[in-house]
N, C-alpha and C positions, 0 to 999 in steps of 0.2 A: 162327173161321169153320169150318164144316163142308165136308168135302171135295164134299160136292154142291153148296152154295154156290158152294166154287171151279170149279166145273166150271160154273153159269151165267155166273160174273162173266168167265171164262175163255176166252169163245165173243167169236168176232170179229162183228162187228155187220152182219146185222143183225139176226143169232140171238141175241145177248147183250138186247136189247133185248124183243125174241119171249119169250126165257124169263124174263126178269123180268116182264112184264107178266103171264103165263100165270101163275106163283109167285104173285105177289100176287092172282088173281081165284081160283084155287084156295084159295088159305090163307083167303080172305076169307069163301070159298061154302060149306066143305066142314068142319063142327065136329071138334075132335079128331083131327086129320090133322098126320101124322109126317113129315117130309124127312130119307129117309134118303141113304145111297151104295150102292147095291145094284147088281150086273152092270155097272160101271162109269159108271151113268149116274142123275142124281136119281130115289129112287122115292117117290112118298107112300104112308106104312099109316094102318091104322084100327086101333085095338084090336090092332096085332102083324102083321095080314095086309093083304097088296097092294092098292091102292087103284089108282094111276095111276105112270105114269112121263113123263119130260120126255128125249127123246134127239135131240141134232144130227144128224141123219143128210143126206151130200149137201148138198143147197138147199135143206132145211126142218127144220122141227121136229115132232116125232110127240108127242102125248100121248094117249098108247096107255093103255088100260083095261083093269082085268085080269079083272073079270066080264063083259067085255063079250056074251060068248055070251047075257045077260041085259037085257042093254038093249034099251030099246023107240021113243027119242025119238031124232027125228034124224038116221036110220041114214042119210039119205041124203047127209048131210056128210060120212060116216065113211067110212074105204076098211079094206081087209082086207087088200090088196097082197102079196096073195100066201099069208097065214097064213090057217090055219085057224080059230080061234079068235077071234085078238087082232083089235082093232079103235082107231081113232085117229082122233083128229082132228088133221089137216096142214096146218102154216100155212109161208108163204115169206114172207112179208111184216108187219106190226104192223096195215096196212090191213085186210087178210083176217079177221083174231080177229074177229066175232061174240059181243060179251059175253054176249049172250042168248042165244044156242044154247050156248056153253060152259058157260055155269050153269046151264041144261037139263037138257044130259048129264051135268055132275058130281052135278045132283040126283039125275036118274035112277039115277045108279050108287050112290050114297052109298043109296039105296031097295034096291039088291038086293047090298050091300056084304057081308053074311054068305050070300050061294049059295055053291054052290060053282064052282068053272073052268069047268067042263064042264057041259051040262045033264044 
């Protein structure tokens, strides 16, 4: 098993649950998508570069997008909480996931996966 792996299987529930179901609709959605261990916490690449990441933080989970400055669908799900850039969809519960807006957004982003960071 991969240290990212260990770090979903790892999470007390009812985040361990949150990020395995998020793992499987991304890996499902999203062609050619890598789980690595980057900045302590699961990242997915494309082709070598940053896709999305999966991080416990508090009483939720973020699945923060890394072109997100790029994305058009959704925005109103997403919070910014703070950063300039990055953008996420936050879930506290297994209820909250939205298959349909999450395949959405992973479309959307998987559409502008070679921009760059920044506009």
């Amino acid at each position: 098993m991969n240290p990212a792996e260990d770090y979903i299987l790892n999470q007390p529930e009812p985040y361990r649950s949150i990020l395995l179901h998020l793992q499987s609709v991304i890996e499902h959605t999203v062609p050619g998508i890598d789980l690595k261990f980057k900045y302590r916490i699961p990242f997915y690449y494309i082709e070598g570069r940053p896709f999305c990441y999966l991080n416990h933080t508090k009483d939720y989970i973020d699945v923060g997008f890394w072109n997100a400055a790029h994305l058009t669908v959704h925005l109103e799900h997403m919070t910014a909480a703070g950063r300039k850039i990055m953008r996420s969809l936050r879930y506290r519960s297994l209820e909250e996931i939205d298959d349909t807006i999450l395949m959405e957004v992973l479309q959307d982003a998987y559409q502008v996966r070679d921009k760059r960071f920044w506009k």
